[in-house]
C-alpha positions in Angstrom: 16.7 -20.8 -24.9 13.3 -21.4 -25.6 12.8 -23.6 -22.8 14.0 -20.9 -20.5 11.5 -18.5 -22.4 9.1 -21.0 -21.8 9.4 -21.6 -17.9 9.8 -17.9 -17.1 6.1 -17.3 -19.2 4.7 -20.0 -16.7 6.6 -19.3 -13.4 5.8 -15.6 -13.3 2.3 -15.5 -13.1 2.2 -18.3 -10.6 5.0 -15.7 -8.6 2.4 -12.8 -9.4 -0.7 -15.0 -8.3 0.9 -16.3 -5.2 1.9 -12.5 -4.0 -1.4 -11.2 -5.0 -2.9 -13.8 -2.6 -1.2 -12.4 -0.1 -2.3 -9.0 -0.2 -1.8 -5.5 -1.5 1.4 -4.7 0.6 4.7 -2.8 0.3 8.0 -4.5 1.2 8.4 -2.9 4.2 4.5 -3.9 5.6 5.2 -7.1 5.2 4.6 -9.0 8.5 7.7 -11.5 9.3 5.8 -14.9 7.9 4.6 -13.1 4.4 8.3 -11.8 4.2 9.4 -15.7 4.5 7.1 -16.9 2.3 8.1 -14.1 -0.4 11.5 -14.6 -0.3 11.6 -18.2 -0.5 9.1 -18.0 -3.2 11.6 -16.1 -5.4 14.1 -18.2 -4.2 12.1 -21.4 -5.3 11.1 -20.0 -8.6 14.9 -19.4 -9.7 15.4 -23.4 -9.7 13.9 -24.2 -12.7 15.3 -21.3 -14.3 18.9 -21.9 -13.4 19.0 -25.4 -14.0 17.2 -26.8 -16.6 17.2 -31.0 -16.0 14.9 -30.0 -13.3 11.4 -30.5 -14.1 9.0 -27.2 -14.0 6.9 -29.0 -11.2 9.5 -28.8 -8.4 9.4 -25.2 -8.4 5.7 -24.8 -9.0 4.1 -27.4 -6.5 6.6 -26.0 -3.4 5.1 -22.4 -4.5 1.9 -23.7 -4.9 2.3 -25.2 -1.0 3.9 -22.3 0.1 1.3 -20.1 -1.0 -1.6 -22.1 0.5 -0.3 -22.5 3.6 0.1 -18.6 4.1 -3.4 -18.4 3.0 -4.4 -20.8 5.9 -2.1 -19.6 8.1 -3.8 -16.0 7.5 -6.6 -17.3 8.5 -5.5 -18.7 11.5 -3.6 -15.3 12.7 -7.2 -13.6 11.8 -9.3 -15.8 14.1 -6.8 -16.3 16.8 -5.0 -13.5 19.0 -2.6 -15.7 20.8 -1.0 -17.1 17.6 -1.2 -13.5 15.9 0.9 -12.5 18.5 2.8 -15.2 18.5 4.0 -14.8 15.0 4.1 -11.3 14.4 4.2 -10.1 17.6 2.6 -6.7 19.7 3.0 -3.4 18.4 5.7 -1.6 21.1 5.3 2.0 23.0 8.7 3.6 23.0 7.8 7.3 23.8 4.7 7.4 25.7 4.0 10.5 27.7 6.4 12.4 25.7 9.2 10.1 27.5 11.4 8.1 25.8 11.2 4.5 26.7 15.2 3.5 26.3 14.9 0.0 27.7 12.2 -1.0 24.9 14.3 0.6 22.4 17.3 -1.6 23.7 14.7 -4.9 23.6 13.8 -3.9 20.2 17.5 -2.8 19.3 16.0 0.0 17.7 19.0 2.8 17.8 18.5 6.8 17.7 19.2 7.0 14.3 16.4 4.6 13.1 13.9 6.8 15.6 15.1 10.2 14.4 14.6 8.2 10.4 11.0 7.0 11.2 9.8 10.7 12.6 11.6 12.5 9.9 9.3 10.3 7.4 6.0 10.9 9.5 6.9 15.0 9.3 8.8 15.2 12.9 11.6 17.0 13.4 11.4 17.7 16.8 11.4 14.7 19.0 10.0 16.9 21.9 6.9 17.3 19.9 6.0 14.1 20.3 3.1 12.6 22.6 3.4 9.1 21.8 5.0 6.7 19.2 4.9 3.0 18.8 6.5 0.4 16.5 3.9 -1.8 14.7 4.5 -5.3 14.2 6.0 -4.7 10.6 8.2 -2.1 12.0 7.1 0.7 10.8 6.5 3.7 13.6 3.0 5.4 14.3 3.4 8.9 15.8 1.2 11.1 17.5 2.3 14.9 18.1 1.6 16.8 21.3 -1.2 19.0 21.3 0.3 22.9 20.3 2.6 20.6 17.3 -0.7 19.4 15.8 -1.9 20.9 13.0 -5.1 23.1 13.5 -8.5 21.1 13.0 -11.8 22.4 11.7 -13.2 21.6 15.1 -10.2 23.1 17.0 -11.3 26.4 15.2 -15.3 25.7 15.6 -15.8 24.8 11.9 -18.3 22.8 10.4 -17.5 22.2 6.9 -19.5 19.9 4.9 -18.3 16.7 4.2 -17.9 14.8 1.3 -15.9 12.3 -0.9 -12.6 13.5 -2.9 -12.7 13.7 -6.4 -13.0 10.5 -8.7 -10.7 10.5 -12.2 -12.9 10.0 -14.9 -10.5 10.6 -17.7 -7.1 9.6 -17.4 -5.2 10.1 -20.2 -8.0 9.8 -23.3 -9.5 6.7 -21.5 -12.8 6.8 -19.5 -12.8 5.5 -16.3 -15.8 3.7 -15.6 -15.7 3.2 -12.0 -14.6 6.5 -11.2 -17.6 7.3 -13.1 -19.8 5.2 -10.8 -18.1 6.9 -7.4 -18.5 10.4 -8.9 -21.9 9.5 -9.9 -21.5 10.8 -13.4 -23.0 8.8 -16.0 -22.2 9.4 -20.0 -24.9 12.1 -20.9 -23.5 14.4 -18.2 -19.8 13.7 -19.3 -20.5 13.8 -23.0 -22.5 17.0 -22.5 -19.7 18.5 -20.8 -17.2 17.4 -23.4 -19.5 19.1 -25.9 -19.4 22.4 -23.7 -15.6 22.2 -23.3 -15.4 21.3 -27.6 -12.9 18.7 -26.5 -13.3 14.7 -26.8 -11.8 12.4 -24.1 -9.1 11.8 -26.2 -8.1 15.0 -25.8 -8.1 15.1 -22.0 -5.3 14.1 -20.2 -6.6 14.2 -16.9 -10.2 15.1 -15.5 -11.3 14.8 -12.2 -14.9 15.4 -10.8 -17.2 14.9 -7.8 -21.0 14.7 -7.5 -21.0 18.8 -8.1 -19.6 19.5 -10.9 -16.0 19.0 -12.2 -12.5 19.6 -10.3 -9.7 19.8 -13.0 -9.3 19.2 -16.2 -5.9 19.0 -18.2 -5.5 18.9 -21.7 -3.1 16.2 -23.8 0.3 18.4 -24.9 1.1 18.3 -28.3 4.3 15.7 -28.7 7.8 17.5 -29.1 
């Protein structure tokens, strides 16, 4: 048992390192080779844990391989078009013009249910409001809307609002956020001096939010039932 204890406490950050590497992604934005080298990853790392005559360095050198060679092989994809196409492929129109393309959808076997799934979760319920949609490389499908189903724009209505950056959370529940301190461009005094205004200390706050103008929202900490 304590062997086990022991491998899992050195195969999981090596899993944790090796999918940081590859990037901040979902599941489903995977492209096809980080999918691979995720899955057999897990599958590698599963080895030493099932069966414990095997020594701890034939799961962690193939990971350790593995995971460099994506990182190279990113690299590669990033500097060359022709393999990047090659191994993930071309993103694919399959309503262009408001027309839907059946024979892509066929080459893609991409059936009206998985369409009508993909609008639904980019807001489209209508698939006559739609312009033009295409399915990225990691499946996923990018829509864009026909003009009168778009939503109204400040320039459609001649607006010129004045822009600037969202709102930064500088307390989240009691703690201080320092870099959301530094994009708000808050510094201590101001925040302590507003604390003192409010009478409340940050670890009463359970959520503040503020910009370069002033604060946004605060919420205080609810007393425990």
């Amino acid at each position: 048992m304590l062997v086990s204890f022991l491998r899992v406490l050195i195969l999981y950050p090596i899993v944790i390192f090796g999918i940081r590497l590859m990037g901040k992604r979902q599941l489903g934005e995977l492209q096809p080779t980080e999918l691979v080298v995720t899955i057999l990853i897990s599958n590698i790392a599963t080895l030493p844990l099932e069966d414990q005559n095997l020594p701890l360095l034939m799961g962690i050198v193939p990971m350790l391989l593995l995971i460099c060679f994506e990182v190279l092989l990113s690299w590669g994809v990033l500097k060359n078009r022709k393999l990047r196409h090659l191994l993930a492929g071309s993103p694919q129109i399959i309503i262009r013009g408001g027309r839907l393309d059946q024979q892509v959808m066929r080459a893609l076997r991409f059936s009206l249910d998985d369409l009508m799934t993909a609008l639904r979760g980019s807001g489209v319920f209508d698939i006559t409001e739609v312009q033009l949609a295409v399915v990225e490389t990691n499946g996923n499908v990018s829509v864009y809307q026909k003009a009168p189903a778009r939503a109204a724009t400040c320039a459609d209505l001649q607006l010129r609002p004045e822009s600037s950056d969202p709102p930064e959370v500088l307390i989240a529940d009691g703690s201080i956020s320092r870099e959301g301190m530094r994009a708000a461009g808050w510094d201590p005094a101001r925040l302590n001096g507003i604390l003192r205004q409010k009478q409340l200390s940050a670890a009463d706050i359970f959520l503040l939010t503020a910009d370069r103008k002033g604060l946004r929202c605060l919420i205080k900490k609810e007393a425990a039932v």
